[in-house]
Structures are given as structure tokens and as C-alpha cells.
C-alpha positions as CSV (number, residue, x, y, z in Angstrom):
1,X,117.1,108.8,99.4
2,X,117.5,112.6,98.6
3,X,117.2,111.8,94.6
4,X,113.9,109.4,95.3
5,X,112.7,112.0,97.3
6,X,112.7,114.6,94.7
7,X,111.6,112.2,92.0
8,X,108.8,111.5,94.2
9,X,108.5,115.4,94.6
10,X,108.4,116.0,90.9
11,X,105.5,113.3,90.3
12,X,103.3,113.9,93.8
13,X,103.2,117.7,93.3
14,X,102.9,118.2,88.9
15,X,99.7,115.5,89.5
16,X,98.9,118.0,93.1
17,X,99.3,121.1,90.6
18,X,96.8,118.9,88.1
19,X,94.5,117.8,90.5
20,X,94.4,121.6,91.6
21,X,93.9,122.8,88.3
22,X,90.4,120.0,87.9
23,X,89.6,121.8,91.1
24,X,89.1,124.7,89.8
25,X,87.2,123.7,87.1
26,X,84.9,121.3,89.0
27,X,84.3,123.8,91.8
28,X,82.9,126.3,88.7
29,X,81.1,123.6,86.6
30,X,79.2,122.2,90.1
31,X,77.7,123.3,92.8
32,X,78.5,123.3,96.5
33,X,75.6,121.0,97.1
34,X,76.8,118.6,94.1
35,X,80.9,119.3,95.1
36,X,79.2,118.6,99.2
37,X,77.7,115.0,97.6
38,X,80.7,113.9,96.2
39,X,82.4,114.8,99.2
40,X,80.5,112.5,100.8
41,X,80.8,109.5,98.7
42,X,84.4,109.9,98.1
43,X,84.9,110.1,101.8
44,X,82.8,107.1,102.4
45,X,84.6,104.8,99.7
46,X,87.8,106.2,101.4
47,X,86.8,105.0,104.6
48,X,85.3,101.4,103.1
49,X,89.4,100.8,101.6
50,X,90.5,102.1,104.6
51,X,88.9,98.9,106.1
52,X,89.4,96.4,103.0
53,X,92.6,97.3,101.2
54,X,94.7,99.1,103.0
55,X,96.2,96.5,105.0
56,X,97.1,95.0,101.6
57,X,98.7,98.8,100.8
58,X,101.1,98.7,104.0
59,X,102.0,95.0,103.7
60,X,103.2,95.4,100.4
61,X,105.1,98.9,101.6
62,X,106.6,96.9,104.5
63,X,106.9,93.2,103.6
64,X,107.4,92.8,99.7
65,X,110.6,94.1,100.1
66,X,112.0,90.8,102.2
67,X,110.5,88.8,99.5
68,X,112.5,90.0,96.4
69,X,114.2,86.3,95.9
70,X,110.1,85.3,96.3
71,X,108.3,87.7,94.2
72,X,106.1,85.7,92.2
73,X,104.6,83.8,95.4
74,X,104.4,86.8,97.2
75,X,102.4,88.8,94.1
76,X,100.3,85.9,93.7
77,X,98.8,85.8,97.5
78,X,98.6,89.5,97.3
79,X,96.2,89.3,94.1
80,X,93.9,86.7,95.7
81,X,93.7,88.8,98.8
82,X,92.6,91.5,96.9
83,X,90.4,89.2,94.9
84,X,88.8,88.3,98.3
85,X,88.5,91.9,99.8
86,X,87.0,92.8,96.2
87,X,84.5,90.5,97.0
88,X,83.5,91.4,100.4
89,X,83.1,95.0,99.3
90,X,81.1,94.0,96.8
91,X,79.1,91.8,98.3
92,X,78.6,94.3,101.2
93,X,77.6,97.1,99.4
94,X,74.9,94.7,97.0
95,X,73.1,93.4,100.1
96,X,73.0,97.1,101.5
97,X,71.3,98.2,98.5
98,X,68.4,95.4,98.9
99,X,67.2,97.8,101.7
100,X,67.4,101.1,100.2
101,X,64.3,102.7,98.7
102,X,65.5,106.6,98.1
103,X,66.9,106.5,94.7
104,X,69.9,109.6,95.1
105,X,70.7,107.1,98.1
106,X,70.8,104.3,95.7
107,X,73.2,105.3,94.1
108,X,76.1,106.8,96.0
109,X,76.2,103.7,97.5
110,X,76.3,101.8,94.7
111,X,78.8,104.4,92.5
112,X,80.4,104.4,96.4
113,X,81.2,100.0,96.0
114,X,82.7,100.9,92.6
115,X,84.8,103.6,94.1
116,X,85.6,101.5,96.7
117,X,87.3,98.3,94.6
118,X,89.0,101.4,92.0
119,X,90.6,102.5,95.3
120,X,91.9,99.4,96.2
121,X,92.9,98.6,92.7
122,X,95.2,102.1,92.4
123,X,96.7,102.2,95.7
124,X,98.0,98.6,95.4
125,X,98.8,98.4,92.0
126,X,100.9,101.7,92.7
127,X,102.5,100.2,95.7
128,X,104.4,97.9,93.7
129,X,107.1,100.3,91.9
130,X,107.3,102.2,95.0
131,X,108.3,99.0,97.2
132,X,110.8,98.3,94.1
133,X,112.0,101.9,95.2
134,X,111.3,102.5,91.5
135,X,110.4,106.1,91.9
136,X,110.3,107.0,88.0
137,X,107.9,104.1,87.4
138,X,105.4,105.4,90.8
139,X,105.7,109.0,89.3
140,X,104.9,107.7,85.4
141,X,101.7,105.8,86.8
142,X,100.5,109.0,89.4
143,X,100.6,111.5,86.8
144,X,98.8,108.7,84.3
145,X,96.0,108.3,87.4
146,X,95.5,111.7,87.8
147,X,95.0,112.4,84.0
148,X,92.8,110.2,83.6
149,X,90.7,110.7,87.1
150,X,90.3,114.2,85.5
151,X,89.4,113.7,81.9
152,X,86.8,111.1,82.3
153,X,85.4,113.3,85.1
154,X,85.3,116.7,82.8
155,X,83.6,114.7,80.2
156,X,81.1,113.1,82.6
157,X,80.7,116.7,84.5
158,X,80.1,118.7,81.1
159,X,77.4,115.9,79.8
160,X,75.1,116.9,82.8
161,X,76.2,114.3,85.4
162,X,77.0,116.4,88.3
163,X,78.4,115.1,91.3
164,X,78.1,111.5,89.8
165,X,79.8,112.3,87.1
166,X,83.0,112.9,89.6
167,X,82.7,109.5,91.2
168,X,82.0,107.7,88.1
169,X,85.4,109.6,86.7
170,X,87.8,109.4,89.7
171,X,86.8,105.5,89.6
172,X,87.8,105.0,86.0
173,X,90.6,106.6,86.3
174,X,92.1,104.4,88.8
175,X,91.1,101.6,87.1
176,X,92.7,102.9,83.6
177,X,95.9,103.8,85.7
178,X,96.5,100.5,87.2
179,X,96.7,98.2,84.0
180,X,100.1,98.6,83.8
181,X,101.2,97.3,86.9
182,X,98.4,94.7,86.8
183,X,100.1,93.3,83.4
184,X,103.0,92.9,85.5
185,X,101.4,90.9,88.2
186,X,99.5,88.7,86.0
187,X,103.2,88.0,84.3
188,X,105.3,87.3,87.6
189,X,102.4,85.8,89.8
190,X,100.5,82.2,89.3
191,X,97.6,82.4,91.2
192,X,97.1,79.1,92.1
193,X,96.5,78.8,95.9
194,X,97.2,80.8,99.2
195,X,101.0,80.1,100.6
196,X,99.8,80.4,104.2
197,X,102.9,81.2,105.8
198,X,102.9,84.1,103.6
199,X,99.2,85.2,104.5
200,X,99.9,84.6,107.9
201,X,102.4,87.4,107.9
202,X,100.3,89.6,105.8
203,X,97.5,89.1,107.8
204,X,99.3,89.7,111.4
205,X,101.0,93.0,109.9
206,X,98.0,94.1,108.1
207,X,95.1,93.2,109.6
208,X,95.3,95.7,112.6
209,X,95.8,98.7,109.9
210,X,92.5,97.4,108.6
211,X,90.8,98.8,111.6
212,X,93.2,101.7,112.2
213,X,92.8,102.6,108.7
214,X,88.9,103.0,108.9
215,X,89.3,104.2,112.9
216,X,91.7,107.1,110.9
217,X,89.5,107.3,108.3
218,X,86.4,107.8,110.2
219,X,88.6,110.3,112.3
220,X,89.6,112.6,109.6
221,X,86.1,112.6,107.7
222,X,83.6,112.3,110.4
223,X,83.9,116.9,110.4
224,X,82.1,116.2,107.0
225,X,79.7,114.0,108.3
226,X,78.5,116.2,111.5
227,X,78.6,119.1,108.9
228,X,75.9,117.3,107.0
229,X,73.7,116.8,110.1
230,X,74.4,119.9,111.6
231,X,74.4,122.8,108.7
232,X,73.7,120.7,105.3
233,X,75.3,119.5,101.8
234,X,75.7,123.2,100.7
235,X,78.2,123.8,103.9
236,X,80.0,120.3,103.4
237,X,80.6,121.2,99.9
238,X,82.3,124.4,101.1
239,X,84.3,122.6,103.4
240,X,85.7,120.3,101.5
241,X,86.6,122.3,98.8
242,X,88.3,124.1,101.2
243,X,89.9,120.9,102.8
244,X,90.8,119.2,99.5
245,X,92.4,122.6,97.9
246,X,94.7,122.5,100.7
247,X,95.9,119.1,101.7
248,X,96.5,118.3,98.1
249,X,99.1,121.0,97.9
250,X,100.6,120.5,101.0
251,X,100.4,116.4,100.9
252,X,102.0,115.9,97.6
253,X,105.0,117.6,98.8
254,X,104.9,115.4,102.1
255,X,104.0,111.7,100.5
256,X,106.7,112.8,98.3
257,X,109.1,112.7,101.1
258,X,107.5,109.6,102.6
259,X,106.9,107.4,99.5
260,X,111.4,108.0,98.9
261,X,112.2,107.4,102.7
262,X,109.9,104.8,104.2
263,X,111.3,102.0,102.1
264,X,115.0,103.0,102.9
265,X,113.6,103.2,107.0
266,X,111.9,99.2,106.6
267,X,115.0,97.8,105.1
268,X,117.5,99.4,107.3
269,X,116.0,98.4,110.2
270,X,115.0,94.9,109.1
271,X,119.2,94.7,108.3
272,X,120.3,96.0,112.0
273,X,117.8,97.7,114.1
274,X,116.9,101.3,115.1
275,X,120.8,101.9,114.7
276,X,120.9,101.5,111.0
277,X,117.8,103.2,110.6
278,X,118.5,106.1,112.6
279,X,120.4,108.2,109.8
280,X,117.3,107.6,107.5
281,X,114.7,108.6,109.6
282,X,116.7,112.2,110.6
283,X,116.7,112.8,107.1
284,X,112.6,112.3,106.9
285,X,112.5,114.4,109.6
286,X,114.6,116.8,108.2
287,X,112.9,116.5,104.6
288,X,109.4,117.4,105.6
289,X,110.3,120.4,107.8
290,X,111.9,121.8,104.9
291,X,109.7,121.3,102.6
292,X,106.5,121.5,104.8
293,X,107.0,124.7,107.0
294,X,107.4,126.5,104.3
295,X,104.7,125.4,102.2
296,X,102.6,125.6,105.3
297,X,103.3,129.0,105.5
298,X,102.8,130.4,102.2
299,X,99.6,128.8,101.9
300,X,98.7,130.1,105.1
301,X,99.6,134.0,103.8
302,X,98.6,133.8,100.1
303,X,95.0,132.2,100.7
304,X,93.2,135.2,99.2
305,X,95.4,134.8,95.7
306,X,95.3,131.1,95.5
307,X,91.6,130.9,96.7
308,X,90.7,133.5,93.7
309,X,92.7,131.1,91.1
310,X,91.9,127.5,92.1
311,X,88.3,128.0,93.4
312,X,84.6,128.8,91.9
313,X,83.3,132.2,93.3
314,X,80.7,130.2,95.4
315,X,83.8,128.6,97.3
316,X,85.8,131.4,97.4
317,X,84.5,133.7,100.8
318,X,84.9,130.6,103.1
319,X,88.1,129.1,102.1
320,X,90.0,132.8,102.9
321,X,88.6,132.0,106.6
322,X,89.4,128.1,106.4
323,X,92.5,127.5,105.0
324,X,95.1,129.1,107.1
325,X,94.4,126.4,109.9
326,X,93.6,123.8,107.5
327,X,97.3,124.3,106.1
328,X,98.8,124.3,109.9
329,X,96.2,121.1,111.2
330,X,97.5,119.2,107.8
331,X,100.9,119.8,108.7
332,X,100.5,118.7,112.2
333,X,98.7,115.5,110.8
334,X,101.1,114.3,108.6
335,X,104.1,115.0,110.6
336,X,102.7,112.6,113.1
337,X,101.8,110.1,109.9
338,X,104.9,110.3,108.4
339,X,107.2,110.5,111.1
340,X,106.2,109.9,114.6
341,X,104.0,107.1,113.9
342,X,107.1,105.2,112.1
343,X,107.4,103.6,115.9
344,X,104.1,101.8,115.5
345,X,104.7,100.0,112.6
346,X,108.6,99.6,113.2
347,X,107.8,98.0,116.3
348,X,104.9,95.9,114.5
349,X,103.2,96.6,118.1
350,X,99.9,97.9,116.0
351,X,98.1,97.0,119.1
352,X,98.7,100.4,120.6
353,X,98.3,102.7,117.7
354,X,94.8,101.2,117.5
355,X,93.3,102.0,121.1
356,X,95.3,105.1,120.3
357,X,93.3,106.0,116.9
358,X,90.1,104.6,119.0
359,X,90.3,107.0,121.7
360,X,91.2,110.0,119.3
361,X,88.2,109.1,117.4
362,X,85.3,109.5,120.7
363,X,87.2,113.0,121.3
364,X,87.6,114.6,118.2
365,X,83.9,113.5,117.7
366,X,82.8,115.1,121.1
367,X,85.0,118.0,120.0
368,X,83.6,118.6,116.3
369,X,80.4,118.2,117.7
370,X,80.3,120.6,120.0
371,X,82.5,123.1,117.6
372,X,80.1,122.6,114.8
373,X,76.9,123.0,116.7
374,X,78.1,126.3,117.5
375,X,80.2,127.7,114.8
376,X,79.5,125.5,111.9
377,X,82.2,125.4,109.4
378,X,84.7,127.6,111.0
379,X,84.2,125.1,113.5
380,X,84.7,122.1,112.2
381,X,88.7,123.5,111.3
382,X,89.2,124.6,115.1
383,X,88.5,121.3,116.6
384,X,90.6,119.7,113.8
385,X,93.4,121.9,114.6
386,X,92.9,120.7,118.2
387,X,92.4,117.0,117.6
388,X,94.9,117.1,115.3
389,X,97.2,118.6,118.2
390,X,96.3,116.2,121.0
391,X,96.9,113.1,118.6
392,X,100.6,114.2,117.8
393,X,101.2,114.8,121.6
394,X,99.7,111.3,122.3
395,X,101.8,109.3,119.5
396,X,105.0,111.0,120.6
397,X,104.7,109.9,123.8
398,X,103.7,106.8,123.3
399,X,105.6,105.7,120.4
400,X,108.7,106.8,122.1
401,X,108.5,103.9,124.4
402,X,108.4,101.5,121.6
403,X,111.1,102.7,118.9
404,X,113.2,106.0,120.3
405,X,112.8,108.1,116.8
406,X,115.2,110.9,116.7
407,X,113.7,114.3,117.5
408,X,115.3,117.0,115.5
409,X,115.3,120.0,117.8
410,X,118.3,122.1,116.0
411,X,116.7,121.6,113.1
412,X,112.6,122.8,113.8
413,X,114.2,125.6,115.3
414,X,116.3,126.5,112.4
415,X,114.0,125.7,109.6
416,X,111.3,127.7,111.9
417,X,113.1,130.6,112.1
418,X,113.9,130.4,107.8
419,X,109.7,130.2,107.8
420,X,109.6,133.2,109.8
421,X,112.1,135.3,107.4
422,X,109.4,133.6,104.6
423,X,106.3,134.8,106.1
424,X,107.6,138.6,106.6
425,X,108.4,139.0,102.8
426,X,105.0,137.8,102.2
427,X,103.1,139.4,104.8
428,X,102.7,142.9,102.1
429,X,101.0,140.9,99.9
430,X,98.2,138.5,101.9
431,X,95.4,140.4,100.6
432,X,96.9,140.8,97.3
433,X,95.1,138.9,94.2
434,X,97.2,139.9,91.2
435,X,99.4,137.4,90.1
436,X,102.7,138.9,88.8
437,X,103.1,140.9,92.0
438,X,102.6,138.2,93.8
439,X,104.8,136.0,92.5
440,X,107.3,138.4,92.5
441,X,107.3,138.5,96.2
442,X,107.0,134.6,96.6
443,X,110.3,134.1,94.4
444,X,112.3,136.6,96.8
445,X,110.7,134.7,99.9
446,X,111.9,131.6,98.7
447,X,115.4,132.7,97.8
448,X,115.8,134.1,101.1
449,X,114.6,131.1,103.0
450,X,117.0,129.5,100.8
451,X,119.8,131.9,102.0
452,X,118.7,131.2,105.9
453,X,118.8,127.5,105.8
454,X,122.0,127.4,104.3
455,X,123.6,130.5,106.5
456,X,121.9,128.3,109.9
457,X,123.1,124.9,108.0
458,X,119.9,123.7,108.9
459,X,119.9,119.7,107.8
460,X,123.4,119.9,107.0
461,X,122.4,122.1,104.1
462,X,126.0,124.2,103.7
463,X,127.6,120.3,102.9
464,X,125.2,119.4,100.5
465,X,124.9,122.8,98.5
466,X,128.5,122.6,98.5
467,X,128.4,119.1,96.6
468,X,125.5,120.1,94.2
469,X,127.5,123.1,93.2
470,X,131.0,121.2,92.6
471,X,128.6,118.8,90.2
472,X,127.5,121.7,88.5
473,X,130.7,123.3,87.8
């Protein structure tokens, strides 16, 4: 698990450090109103596969790997099910667009339905290696996506697109980056008809994560919408410059983690229960503290330097105020995510996660709402922090009555207290924009939190550096 993970941490964080790179080139070449559109669209298409794919995306995460001796059946009801979602979403957005008259309307929601099905398209074709817990394969295919998303979208931008442009980009991109895996599907699947018993399991697991999945969506992006209504396009743009900058660098780290464990987790405790699993799932829990407090932290105390690199001076002023508690809220997001919400779909009791997600939708809405109205942007990050607080309180205690996850006490407080030892090296050097000296201080602030974990053998770390060091030598 440990050499997945950091396989996975190689390929989720070089195409993070990629995608970070196109953001600071697309937050210069457009403008907050253009960077607030695509916003929009993107979060709209995310919230449309949400809804029509990415039951399809978890099934093949937590079934396909039962079906190894059946793989060609399995593949095959899995590309007509995406055939038939295709469809809908297509279908759905053309008779929506009967009824629209404003032209910019038009067409985000017609470069939206496109974005929709290259969404759909990536995040299954990608699931595939990652289910095969072929970790070299997910990474080759991410980096390819990201490449792609970005030149297509550079091109696009510089030919006087704008924000469309973007869309039209990210969705070729996708498309481009799931060819190879679709080769392989058209080669082990004959699509000939549905195997019911087969879509009757997809469907049971994966239909409820068709409505958590846009409940979650709609959660996490409706900030953008009320933004929109409340303040305007300019302010959503800043926003979500300001959101994406930072969950991409902390996520890709995080996924990482997931994308290596979660397949371990499914097959150990298909094989013998919450016993087998148990061992796994400390070491996710153990995986993403040390790799997300920290990361947490530094983004916290080097916003000004990493704002001043990766963003357009238009975007620059707001994200110093945002991203310190869009760094902590992401952290407390996908902690629950990743971890505590393992009991939902380990349990296959989905039933609860979704009045759950339903309820945590009405009060982060009330919450934003009433944040926004009266502090706008600034906010719309405060009543995520706190909506993102009450959710993780609510799934612990609820998804501890279903599968009894280990909580890893020892460790928070020991890979806390290494954060702490971080954030005081870097504390000289939060206003600081120049790069060698900061730098300089990161690298020591690493090496000592380094030092801590091992001297507080957070995670078991003094065994395992003893191991990687007797390879070595």
C-alpha cells in the first residue's frame, strides 16, 4: 500500500504542480469575470456527473474488483451504462436549450453537456487501472489528462476564446486522455446486452451515490452560486481561483493516498470483515495526517509567496485573505471523504449518508447565505469552514454506528505537534515573497518535521525508516 501510495503521490501531485502552473497562466491571460464563467460551467458539469456518472465511478472502485474471473461481462455492462447515462445527459441538456433565448446562456450550457459526458468519459476510463491497483498505468493516463486539458486550453485561450476556450480545452482533454483505456474496453468487453444480475448490483450500490454525488456536489459549489447572486461574476472568479489554487495542491496529495488504499480497504473487507480491514484503514488514516497537516500548514503560512507565483495580479489581494481557511476547510473535507465516510460505503447502508448530505446541504445553504450577504467572499470561506466542521462531526458519529473505523488519537496528536515545530520555522517568512529565501526555510521545516515524527514514532515511522535505510545501504 505504502509503494501505491507514493506512485499515486508522484502522478496526483506532478499533474497538481501542472495544473498549478496552467493556473497561473490562465488567471493572467483571463479575467476574473471570464476565470468567474468558467467557474460556473465547470462546477455545473461537475455537479451534472455527479448525478450521471459517478455511480458508475464508485461501482467500478468497489465492485470490479470481485469480478476479475468476469471482466469482460462486467466491462461490457459498464460501457452500455455509460452509453445510457451519455444519453440522458445529452438528451437533457438538448431539450434545455429549446428554451433558451440569451446566447452567452446558450452556450455554457451547451459547452456544459459536452463537459459533462468528457467527465464521465475520464473519471471512468481512469477508474479501471486504479481498480487493477495498477498505480503506474492511473499515474501515465493523469499526467496524459492534465497535458492535454492544458494545451488545448492555452491554444483555445491565446486565439481569443476566453472562458470558452477553458471548457472547450478541459473537455478535449479528457476525451484525448481516455482512448487508451477505452481501446482496452472495446478489446475485453462484447457489448451485446445488459447481464442483469450484474446491473442489479451496480445499480443498488451506485444509484444512491448518484444523488449523494450531486447532493455533495451542489454542497460544495452552491458558495459559487450565491456568490453570483449576491456580489457577481467578477467576485466568483476571485473565489474560485482562490478555491481551485488550493484544493488542487492539497487534494493531489490526499487522492494520492486514497486512490493506493481504498482498493486494499474493499478487498480486505470483502475477504473477512472490519478485522481484516482494520490494519489498512490505520494506515489511511495515518497516510493523510502525514502528508495533509503538513501541507495544510504550509499553505496556510506561505500564501503571500505562493499567491504572488501561481496567480494573476487581479487574483492576488483576495487569495492572501482566502486561502489560509480554504487550506484548513479542505483538509477537514477530505478527511471526512477519505476516511470517515469509508463506513457508508463499507456498510453499503448509503441510505444514511444521503439524508446526511441532504440535511448538510439546507444548512450550509442557510449558512453561506447569510455569510455572503454580509461579508461576501470572505464569507463564503467562513461558512465553509463551519459547514465543513459540522459535516465531519455528523459522519463520525453516525458512521461509527455502522462500521467502527479506527480513530488514531496517538497519532493526530503526534503528527500535530510535528506541524506545530513546521509552522514556527515558517512563521519568519509568511510575508516573505522571494523565492530562494523561502525555500530555504521550507526545506529546514520539512527536515525537522521529518526529525519529530520519527523521534515521536508517529505511524510507526522509527520501524519503517529503519527498513528504508537497511535497503539503501
Amino acid at each position: 500500500m505504502f509503494r501505491n501510495s507514493l506512485v499515486y503521490l508522484v502522478g496526483r501531485y506532478g499533474a497538481s504542480a501542472l495544473n498549478a502552473l496552467a493556473l497561473a497562466a490562465f488567471t493572467r491571460l483571463l479575467s476574473p469575470g471570464d476565470y468567474g464563467i468558467y467557474a460556473l460551467v465547470f462546477s455545473s458539469a461537475l455537479t451534472a456527473y455527479a448525478g450521471f456518472y459517478q455511480w458508475l465511478r464508485q461501482s467500478i472502485n468497489r465492485l470490479m474488483p470481485a469480478y476479475n474471473d468476469k471482466l469482460e461481462d462486467f466491462l461490457s455492462n459498464v460501457s452500455l451504462l455509460f452509453l445510457i447515462s451519455t444519453v440522458l445527459v445529452w438528451t437533457s441538456g438538448a431539450i434545455a436549450l429549446i428554451f433558451i433565448s440569451d446566447t452567452i446562456l446558450f452556450w455554457q450550457i451547451a459547452l456544459g453537456m459536452l463537459l459533462t459526458g468528457a467527465l464521465g468519459l475520464g473519471e471512468v476510463s481512469i477508474g479501471i487501472p486504479q481498480s487493477q491497483f495498477k498505480s503506474i498505468t492511473y499515474s501515465i493516463l493523469l499526467f496524459l489528462r492534465t497535458i492535454a486539458c492544458i494545451f488545448c486550453s492555452l491554444i483555445l485561450i491565446s486565439l481569443g476564446y476566453g472562458w470558452a476556450g477553458l471548457v472547450v480545452g478541459t473537455t478535449l482533454g479528457f476525451v484525448i486522455s481516455s482512448l487508451p483505456t477505452m481501446k482496452l474496453i472495446v478489446r475485453e468487453s462484447k457489448i451485446k446486452s445488459l447481464n442483469h444480475a450484474i446491473v442489479r448490483e451496480i445499480a443498488v450500490f451506485g444509484l444512491p451515490y448518484a444523488l449523494g454525488g450531486v447532493l455533495g456536489a451542489i454542497t460544495a459549489m452552491s458558495d459559487r452560486y450565491i456568490i453570483v447572486a449576491l456580489v457577481g461574476t467578477d467576485a466568483a472568479g476571485l473565489y474560485s481561483a482562490s478555491f481551485d489554487l488550493t484544493v488542487r495542491s492539497l487534494q493531489a496529495v490526499l487522492i494520492a493516498i486514497n486512490l493506493a488504499g481504498s482498493p486494499y480497504i474493499y478487498r480486505a473487507f470483502e475477504a473477512g470483515g472490519i478485522e481484516s480491514a482494520q490494519p489498512f484503514l490505520t494506515r489511511q488514516a495515518q497516510l493523510l495526517l502525514a502528508v495533509g497537516l503538513p501541507t495544510t500548514a504550509a499553505l496556510s503560512v506561505l500564501t503571500p509567496w505562493i499567491t504572488s507565483l501561481m496567480l494573476g495580479k487581479p487574483f492576488q489581494a483576495s487569495a492572501v485573505e482566502l486561502m489560509p481557511l480554504i487550506a484548513i476547510t479542505t483538509m477537514i473535507s477530505a478527511f471526512e471523504t477519505l476516511y470517515f465516510a469509508l463506513s457508508f460505503s463499507l456498510s453499503k447502508r448509503l441510505k444514511s449518508m444521503l439524508v446526511l448530505q441532504a440535511v448538510l446541504l439546507l444548512v450550509k445553504t442557510i449558512i453561506s447565505y447569510t455569510f455572503i450577504s454580509s461579508f461576501g467572499i470572505q464569507g463564503a470561506v467562513i461558512s465553509s469552514l463551519v459547514s465543513a466542521t459540522i459535516s465531519l462531526l455528523c459522519t463520525i458519529i453516525i458512521g461509527r454506528r455502522l462500521v467502527h473505523l479506527p480513530f488514531v488519537t496517538a497519532d493526530i496528536l503526534k503528527f500535530g505537534a510535528a506541524t506545530s515545530v513546521l509552522i514556527c520555522i515558517l512563521w519568519p517568512v509568511r510575508h516573505e515573497v522571494a523565492t530562494i529565501r523561502v525555500m530555504s526555510y521550507a526545506a529546514v521545516a520539512s527536515f525537522a518535521y521529518a526529525v519529530v515524527v520519527v523521534l515521536l514514532d508517529a505511524a510507526n515511522a522509527r520501524a519503517i525508516t529503519k527498513r528504508y535505510i537497511k535497503l539503501i545501504y
